[in-house]
C-alpha positions as CSV (number, residue, x, y, z in Angstrom):
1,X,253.4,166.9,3.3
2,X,252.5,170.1,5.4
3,X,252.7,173.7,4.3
4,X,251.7,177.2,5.2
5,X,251.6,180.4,3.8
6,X,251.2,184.0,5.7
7,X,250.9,187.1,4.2
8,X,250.6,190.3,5.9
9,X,248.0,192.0,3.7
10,X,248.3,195.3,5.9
11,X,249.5,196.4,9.5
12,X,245.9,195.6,10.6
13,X,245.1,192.8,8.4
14,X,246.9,189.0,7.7
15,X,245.7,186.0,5.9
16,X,247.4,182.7,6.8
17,X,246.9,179.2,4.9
18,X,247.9,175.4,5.5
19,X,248.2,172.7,3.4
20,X,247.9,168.8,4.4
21,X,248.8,165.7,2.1
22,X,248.7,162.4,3.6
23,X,249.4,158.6,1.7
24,X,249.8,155.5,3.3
25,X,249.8,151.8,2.1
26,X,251.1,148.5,3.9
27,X,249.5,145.5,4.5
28,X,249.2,143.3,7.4
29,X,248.4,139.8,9.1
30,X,247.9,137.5,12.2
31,X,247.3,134.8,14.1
32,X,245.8,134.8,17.0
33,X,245.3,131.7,20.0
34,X,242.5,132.8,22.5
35,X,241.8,130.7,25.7
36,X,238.3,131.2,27.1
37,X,237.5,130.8,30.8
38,X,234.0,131.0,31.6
39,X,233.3,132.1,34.6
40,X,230.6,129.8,36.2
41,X,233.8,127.2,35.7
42,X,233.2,125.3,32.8
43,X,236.2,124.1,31.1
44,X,238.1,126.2,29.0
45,X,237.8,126.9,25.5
46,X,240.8,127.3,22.9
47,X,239.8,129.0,19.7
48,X,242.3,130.1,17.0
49,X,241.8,133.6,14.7
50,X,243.9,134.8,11.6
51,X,243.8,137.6,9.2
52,X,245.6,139.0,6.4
53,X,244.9,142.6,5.1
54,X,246.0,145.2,2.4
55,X,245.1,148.8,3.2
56,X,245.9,152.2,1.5
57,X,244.4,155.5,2.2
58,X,244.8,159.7,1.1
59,X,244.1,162.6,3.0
60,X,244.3,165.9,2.3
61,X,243.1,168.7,3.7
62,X,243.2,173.0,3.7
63,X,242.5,175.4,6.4
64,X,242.7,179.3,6.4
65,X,242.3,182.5,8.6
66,X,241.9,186.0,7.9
67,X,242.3,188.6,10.5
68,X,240.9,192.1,10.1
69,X,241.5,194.8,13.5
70,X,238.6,197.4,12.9
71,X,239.4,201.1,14.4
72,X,242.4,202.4,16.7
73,X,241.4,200.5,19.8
74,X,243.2,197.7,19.9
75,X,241.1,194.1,20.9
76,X,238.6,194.8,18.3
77,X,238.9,192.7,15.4
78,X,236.2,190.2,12.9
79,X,238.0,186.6,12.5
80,X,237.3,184.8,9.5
81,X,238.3,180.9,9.6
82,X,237.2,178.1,6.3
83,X,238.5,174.9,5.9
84,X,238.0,171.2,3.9
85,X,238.9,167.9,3.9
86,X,239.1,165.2,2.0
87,X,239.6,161.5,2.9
88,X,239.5,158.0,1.1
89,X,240.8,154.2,2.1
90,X,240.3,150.7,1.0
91,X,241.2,147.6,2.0
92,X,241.2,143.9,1.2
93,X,241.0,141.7,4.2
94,X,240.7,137.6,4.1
95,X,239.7,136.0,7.8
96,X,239.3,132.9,9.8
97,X,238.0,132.2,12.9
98,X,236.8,128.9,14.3
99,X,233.3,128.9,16.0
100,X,234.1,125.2,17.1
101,X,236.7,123.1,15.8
102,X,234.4,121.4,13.4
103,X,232.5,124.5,12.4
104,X,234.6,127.5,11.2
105,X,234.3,130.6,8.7
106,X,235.9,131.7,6.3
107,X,235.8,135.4,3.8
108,X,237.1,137.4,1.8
109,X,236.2,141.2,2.4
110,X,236.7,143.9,0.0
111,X,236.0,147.7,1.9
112,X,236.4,151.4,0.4
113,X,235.4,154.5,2.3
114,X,235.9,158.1,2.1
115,X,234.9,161.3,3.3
116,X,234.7,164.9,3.0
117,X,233.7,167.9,5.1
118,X,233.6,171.8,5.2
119,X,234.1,173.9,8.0
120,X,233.5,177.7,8.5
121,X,234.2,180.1,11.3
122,X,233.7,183.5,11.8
123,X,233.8,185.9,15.1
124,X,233.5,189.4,16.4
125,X,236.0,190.5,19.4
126,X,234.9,193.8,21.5
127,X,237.2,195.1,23.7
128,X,235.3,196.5,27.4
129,X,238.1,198.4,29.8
130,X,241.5,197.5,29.8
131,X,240.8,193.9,30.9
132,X,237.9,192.5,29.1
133,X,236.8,191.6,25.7
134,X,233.6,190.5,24.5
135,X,232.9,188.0,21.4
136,X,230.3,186.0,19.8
137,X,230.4,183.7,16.9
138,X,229.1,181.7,14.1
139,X,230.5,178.3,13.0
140,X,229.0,175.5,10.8
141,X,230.8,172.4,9.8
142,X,229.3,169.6,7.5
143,X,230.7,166.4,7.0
144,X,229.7,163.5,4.5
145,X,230.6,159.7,4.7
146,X,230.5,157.1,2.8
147,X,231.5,152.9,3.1
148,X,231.1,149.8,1.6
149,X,231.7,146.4,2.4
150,X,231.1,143.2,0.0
151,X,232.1,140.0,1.6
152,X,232.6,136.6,-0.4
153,X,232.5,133.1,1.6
154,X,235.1,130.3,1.2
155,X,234.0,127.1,0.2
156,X,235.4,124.7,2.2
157,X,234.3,121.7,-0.3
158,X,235.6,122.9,-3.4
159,X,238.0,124.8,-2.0
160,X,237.8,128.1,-3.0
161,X,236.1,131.4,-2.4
162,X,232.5,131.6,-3.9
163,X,232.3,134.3,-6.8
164,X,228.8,135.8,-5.9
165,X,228.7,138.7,-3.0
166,X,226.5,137.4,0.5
167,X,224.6,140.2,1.1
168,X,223.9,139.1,4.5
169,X,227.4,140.4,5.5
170,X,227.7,142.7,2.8
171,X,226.8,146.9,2.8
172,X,226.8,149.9,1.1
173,X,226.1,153.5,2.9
174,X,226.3,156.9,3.7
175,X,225.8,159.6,6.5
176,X,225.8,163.3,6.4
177,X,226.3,165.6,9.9
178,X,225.5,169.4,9.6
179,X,226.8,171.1,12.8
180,X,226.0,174.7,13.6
181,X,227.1,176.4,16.5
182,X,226.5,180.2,17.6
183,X,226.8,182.0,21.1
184,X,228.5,184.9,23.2
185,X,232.1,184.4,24.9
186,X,234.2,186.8,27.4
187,X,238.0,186.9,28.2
188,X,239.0,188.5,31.3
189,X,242.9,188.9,32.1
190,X,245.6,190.8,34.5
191,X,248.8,189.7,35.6
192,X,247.6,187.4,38.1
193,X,244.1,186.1,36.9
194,X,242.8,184.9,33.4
195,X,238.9,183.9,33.1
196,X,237.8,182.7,29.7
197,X,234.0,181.3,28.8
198,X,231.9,180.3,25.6
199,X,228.3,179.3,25.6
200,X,226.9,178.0,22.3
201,X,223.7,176.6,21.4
202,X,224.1,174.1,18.5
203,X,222.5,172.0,16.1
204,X,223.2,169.3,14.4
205,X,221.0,167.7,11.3
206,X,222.1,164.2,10.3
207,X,220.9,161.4,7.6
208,X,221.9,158.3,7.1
209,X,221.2,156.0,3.9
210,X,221.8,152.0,3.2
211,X,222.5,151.8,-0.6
212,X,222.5,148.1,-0.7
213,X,221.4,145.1,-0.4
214,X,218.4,146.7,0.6
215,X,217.8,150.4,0.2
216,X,216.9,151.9,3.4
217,X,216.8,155.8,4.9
218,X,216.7,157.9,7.8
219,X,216.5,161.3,7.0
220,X,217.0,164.7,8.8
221,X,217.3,163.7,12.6
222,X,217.6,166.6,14.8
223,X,219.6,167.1,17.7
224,X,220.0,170.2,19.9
225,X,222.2,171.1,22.6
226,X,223.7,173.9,24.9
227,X,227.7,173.3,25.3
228,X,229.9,175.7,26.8
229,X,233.8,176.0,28.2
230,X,234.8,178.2,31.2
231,X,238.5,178.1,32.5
232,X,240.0,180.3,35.1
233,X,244.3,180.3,35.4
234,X,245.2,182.2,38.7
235,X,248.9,183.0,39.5
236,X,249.5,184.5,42.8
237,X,252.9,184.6,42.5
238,X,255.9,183.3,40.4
239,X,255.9,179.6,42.2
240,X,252.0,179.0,42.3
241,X,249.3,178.2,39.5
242,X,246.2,177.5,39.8
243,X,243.8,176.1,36.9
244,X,240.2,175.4,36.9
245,X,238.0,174.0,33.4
246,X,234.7,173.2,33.4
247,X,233.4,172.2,29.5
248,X,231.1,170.1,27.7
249,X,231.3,168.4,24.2
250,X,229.0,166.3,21.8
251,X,230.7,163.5,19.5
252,X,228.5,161.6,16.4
253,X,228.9,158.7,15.8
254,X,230.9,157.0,13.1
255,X,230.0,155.4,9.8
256,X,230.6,152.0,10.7
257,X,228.8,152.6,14.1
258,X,225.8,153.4,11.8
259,X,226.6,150.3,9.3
260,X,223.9,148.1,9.8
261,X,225.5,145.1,8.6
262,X,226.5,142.0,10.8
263,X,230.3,141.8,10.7
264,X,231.7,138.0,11.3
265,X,235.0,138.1,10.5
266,X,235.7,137.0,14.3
267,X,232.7,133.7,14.4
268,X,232.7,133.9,18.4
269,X,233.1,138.1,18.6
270,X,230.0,138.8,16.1
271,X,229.4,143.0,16.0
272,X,226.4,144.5,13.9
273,X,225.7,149.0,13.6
274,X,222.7,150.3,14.4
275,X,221.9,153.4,12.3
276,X,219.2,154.7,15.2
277,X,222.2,156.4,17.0
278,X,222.3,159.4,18.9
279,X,225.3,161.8,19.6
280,X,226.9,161.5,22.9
281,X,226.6,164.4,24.9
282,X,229.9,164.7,27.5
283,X,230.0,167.2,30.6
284,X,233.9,167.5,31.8
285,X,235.5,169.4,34.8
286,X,238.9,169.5,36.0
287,X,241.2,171.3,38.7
288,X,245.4,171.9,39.0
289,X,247.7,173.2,41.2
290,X,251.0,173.4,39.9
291,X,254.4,174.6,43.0
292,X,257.8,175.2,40.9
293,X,260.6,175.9,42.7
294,X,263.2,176.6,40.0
295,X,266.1,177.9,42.2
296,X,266.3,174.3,44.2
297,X,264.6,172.2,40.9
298,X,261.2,171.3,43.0
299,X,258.1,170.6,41.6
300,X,254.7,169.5,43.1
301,X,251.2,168.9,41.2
302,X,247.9,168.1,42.2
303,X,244.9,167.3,39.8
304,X,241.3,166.0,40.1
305,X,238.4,165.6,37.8
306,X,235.7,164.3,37.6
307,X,233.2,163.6,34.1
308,X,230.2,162.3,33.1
309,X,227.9,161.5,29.7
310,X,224.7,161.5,28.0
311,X,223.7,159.3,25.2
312,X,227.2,157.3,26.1
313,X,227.3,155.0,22.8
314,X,228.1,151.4,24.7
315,X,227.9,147.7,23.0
316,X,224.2,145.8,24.0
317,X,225.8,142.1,24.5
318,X,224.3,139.0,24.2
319,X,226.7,136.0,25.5
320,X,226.2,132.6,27.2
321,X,223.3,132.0,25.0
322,X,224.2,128.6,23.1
323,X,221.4,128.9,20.2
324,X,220.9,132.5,20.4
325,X,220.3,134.2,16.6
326,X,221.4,136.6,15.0
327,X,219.0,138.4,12.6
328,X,220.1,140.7,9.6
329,X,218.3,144.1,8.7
330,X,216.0,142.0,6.6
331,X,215.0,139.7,9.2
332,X,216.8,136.6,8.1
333,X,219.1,134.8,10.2
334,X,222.6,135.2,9.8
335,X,224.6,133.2,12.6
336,X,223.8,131.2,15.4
337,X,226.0,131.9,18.7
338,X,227.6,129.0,20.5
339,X,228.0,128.6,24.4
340,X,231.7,131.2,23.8
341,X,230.0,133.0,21.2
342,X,229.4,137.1,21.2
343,X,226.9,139.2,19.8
344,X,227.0,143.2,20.4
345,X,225.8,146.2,19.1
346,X,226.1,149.8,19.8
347,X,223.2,151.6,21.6
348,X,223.1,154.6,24.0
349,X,223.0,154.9,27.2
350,X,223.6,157.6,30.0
351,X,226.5,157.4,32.0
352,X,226.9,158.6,35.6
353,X,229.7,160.5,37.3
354,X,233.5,159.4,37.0
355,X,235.9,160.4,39.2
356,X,239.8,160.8,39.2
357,X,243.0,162.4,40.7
358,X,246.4,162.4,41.3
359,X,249.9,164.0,42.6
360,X,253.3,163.8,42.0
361,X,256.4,165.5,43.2
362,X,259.7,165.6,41.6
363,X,263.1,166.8,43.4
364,X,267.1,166.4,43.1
365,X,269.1,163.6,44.2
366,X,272.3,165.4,44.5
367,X,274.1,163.4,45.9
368,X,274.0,160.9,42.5
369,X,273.2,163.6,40.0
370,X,269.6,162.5,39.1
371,X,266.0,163.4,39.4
372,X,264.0,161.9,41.3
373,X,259.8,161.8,40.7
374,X,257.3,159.8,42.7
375,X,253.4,160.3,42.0
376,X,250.4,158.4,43.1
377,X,246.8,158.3,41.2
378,X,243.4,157.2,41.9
379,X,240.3,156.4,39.7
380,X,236.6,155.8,40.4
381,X,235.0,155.0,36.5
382,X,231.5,154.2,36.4
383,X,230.5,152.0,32.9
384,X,227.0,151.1,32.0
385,X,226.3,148.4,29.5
386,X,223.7,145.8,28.5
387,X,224.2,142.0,29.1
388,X,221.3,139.8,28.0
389,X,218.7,142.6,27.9
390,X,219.7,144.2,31.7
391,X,221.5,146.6,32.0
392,X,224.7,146.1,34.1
393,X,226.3,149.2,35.9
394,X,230.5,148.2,36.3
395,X,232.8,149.8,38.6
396,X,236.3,149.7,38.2
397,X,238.5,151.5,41.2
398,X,241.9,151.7,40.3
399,X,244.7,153.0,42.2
400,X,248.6,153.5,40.9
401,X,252.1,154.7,42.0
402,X,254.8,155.7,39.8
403,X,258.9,156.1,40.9
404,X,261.1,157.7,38.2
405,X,264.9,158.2,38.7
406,X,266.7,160.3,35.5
407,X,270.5,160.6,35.5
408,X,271.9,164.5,34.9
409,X,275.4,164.2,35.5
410,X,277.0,163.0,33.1
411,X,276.6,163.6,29.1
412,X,278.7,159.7,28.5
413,X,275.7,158.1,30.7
414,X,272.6,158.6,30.5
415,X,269.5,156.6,32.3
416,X,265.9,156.5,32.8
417,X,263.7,154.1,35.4
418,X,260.2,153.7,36.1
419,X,258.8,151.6,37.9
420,X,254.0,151.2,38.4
421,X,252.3,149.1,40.1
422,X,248.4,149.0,39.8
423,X,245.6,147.3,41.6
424,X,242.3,147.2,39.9
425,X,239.1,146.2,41.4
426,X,235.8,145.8,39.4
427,X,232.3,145.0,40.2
428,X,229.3,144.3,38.5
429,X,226.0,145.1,39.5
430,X,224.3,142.0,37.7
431,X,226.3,139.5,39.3
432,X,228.9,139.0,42.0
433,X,230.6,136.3,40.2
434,X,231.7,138.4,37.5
435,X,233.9,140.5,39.7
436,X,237.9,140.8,39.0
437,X,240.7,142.0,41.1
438,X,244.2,142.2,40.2
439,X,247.4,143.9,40.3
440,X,249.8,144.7,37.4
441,X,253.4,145.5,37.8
442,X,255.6,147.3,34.8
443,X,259.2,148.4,35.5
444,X,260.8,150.4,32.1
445,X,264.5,151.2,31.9
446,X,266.5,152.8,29.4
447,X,270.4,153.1,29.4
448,X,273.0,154.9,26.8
449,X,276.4,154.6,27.5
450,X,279.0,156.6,24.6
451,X,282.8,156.6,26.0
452,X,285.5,158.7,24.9
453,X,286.4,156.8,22.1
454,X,283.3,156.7,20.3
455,X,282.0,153.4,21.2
456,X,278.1,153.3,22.2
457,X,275.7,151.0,23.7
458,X,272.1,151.3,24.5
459,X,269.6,149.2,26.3
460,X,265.5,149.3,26.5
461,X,264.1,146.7,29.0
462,X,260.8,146.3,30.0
463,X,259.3,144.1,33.0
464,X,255.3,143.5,33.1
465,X,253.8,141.1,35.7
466,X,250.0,140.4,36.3
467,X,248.7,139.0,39.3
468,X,245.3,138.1,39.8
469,X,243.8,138.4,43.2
470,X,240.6,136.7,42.2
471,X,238.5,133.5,41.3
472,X,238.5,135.0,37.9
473,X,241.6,136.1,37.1
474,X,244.5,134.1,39.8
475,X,244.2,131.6,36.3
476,X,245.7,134.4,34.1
477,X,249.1,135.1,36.1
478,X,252.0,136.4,33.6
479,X,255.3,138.1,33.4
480,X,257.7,138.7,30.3
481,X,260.8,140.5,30.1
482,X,261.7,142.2,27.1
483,X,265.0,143.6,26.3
484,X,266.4,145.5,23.7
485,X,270.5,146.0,22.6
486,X,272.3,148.0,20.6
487,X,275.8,148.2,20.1
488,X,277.6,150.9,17.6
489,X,280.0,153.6,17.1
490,X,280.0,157.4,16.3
491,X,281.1,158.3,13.3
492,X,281.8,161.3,10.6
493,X,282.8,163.6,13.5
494,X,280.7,162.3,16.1
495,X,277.4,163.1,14.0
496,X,276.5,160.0,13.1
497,X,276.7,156.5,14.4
498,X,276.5,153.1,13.1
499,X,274.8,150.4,15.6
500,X,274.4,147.2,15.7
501,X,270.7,146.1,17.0
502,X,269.1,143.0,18.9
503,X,265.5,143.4,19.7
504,X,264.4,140.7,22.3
505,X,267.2,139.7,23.4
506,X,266.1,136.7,26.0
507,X,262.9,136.0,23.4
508,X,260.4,136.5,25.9
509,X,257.9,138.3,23.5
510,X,254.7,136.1,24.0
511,X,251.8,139.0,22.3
512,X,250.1,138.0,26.0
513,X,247.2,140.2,26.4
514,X,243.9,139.4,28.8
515,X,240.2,141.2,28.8
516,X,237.5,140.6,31.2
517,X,234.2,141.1,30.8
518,X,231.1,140.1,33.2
519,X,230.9,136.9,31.5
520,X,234.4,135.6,30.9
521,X,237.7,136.0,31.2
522,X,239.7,135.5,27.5
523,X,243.6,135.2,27.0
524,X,245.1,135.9,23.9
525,X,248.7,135.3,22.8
526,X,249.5,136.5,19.2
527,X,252.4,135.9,16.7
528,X,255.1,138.2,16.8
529,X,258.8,138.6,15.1
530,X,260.4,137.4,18.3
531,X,264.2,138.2,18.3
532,X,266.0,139.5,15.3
533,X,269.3,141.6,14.5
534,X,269.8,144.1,12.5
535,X,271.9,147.7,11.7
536,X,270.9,150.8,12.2
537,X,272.4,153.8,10.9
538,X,271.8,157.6,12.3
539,X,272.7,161.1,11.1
540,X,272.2,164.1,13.5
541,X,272.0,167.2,11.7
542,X,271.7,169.5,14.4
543,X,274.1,172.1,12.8
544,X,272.3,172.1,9.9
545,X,271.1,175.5,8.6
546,X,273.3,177.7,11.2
547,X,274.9,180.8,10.8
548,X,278.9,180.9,11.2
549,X,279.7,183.1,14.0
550,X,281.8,186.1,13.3
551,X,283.9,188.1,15.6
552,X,285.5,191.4,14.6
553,X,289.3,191.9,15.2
554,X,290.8,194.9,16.7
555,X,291.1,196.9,13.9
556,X,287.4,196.5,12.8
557,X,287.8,193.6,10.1
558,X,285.9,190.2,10.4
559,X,288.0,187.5,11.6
């Protein structure tokens, strides 16, 4: 549900409001096969994971604006902005996961959340000149969270789930985030040029609270920080645009980031919180330059940016440590990791420079009626994380081209292709061994045919292949073809049409997925619906809500 009101209090004043109402419920389940290859070239490991859920949630939330120009000169105005939010969810969620064949776990987990926040805004605009304007602002927003989780063991004896909550795996909490932010901002605009920049120093108070098992607080942590935004949009002429941003950003981290608790749903993929976190502090820069030529239908782009992060919140692993424990908040020990077995847990870390770019340039085939598009795009990401107590720096180049053909001649046909190839290279400053190189192929095309009479058809196919070029990853090789039908016919004057659907037509659907890390390589293959049929029905009302034309005849009457 969305809404908004505006009202036009005077010529020099206006007051606008929105309304948000979300609610969701559905439930959901799986089963999951993952193969382990470790990478020194032990044998492989085949571990099954399933899960069956019930979720719901509610959101809702108001924002407003009131606009006041003071005086006769226009560009001077105070900008009043408040807003609030409120959030809730819960879920029941029952897992499995084998540690070993002989050694599994199995729980039953019961989770409610919610949150709230309130936000306020207000500015002063000055105009200098024709072309400048002055501002400075004030803006506070807090936000309060709350979560729970109470997990119950299965009892593989007696066969049932025990009554009594484990508070080893269990939590209750809350955090709170006050953010105030306050600074000076210009605009600068002509035809051709538009400069805009904001400098704010903020600060941000937060607290965080375990409820239960054991009552625990951290109260009040202060974090300050300069983040600004400049951008600069220069148009020399109707063809040519060029844009330049520079900006930075902080982001907190979330409530179950915070959450304390050790999660082992997944027995092998164990994750604990660690409420001692720190927001992430992100610098960002980018730069486009945009050629349209609308008379012949040309167009040519070119982008590169480049990032990089303080505080980066990354997961401290621990991995290929057969015996290693787990301890709770309390000190106790709460799982032991076998020789596939995971442990992580978020922690900061700074993160250096990232690099990317790209082009593209898109032209008319006419000759066959179509559009033709081919780009090409280039990444250099930097990630830092912890294996084992070091720290391990990866780098992942990555390199892609792109070749899209669109049909425009013909309203009966219609077609789109696409076909990207990728090659991916990573390395890893802790060991050599845990390198990976491989290339993934994806073609897409989509196809609607209508005739004359009515009669439709539509096809969606999609071709992925991965090839590994590696040690690592040449054991992973996969392709799958997936194709989607549709046969119908337009009805009720052509507005609406009645099809009759096959999804997967060659069942080729396998839920194939891979991730590497700098320990092992892990496929997964999940259960999915496969092929099935079905009828779909679709009404366009694009008419809807028009005026009738009207024409006057000669003599002056409507016709």
């Amino acid at each position: 549900l969305n809404s908004r009101i505006e009202y036009r209090i005077t010529p020099r004043q206006r007051f606008t409001l929105r309304v948000q109402l979300s609610l969701n419920d559905g439930s959901n389940g799986g089963n999951t096969l993952n193969n382990y290859f470790p990478v020194n070239g032990d044998n492989p490991t085949s571990l099954t994971n399933w899960n069956l859920s019930e979720s719901n949630s509610l959101s809702t939330s108001l924002n407003g604006s009131y606009i006041i120009r003071l005086g006769e000169r226009a560009g001077r105005t105070i900008n009043l902005n408040f807003g609030a939010s409120y959030s809730t969810n819960g879920s029941l969620n029952e897992s499995y996961s084998e540690k070993s064949k002989d050694n599994t776990v199995h729980q039953h987990a019961t989770s409610d959340g919610g949150n709230y926040s309130y936000n306020g805004n207000i500015s002063y605009a000055e105009p200098i000149g024709e072309h400048i304007q002055l501002t400075v602002n004030y803006s506070a927003n807090y936000r309060f969270s709350d979560a729970s989780k109470l997990t119950r063991l299965y009892d593989f004896e007696n066969q049932m789930f025990l009554d009594e909550i484990n508070a080893r795996y269990s939590n209750v909490s809350n955090t709170s985030f006050l953010t105030q932010r306050t600074g000076p901002g210009f605009r600068f605009n002509n035809e051709k040029l538009t400069i805009t920049g904001q400098l704010n120093y903020q600060h941000v108070t937060m607290s965080s609270d375990r409820l239960y098992p054991i009552e625990f607080s951290i109260s009040n942590k202060r974090f300050e920080n300069l983040t600004y935004s400049f951008t600069t949009r220069f148009r020399p002429d109707k063809q040519n645009l060029v844009s330049l941003r520079v900006s930075s950003n902080t982001s907190n981290p979330s409530i179950n980031q915070l959450q304390d608790v050790v999660n082992i749903s997944n027995i092998n993929n164990i994750r604990a919180g660690n409420p001692y976190l720190k927001p992430s502090y992100s610098h960002q820069a980018s730069l486009q330059y945009t050629r349209t030529n609308v008379e012949r239908g040309r167009t040519f782009n070119f982008n590169v940016g480049c990032s990089k992060s303080n505080n980066m919140v990354v997961d401290s692993v621990v991995m290929n440590q057969n015996g290693y424990k787990v301890y709770d908040f309390n000190g106790e020990v709460v799982a032991t990791l076998s020789a596939q077995g995971r442990f992580s847990k978020p922690v900061n870390i700074d993160r250096p420079w990232s690099v990317n770019g790209g082009a593209d340039y898109a032209f008319p085939l006419e000759f066959i009626g179509c559009n033709f598009q081919i780009g090409a795009n280039a990444s250099l990401n930097k990630t830092p994380s912890i294996l084992n107590g070091e720290t391990n720096l990866s780098q992942e180049e990555r390199y892609s081209a792109s070749l899209r053909l669109n049909s425009t001649f013909s309203k009966n046909l219609d077609f789109r292709l696409q076909y990207t190839p990728t090659y991916t290279h990573i390395t890893n400053s802790i060991s050599k061994r845990r390198d990976n190189e491989f290339i993934r192929h994806q073609a897409n095309g989509n196809v609607r045919v209508v005739l004359n009479c009515g009669l439709t058809m539509h096809v969606n196919a999609r071709y992925s292949k991965y090839v590994g070029l590696s040690e690592t990853s040449n054991r992973l090789n996969n392709s799958e073809l997936i194709c989607n039908l549709g046969v119908g016919m337009k009805l009720l004057r052509k507005r609406g049409e009645l099809q009759l659907v096959v999804n997967d037509l060659f069942q080729q659907n396998k839920g194939f997925s891979h991730s590497t890390n700098v320990q092992y390589t892990q496929i997964s293959t999940r259960d999915v619906i496969g092929r099935y049929y079905g009828v779909k029905f679709t009404y366009n009302y694009r008419n809807f809500g028009k005026r009738k034309s009207s024409s006057k005849s000669p003599n002056g009457k409507k016709s």
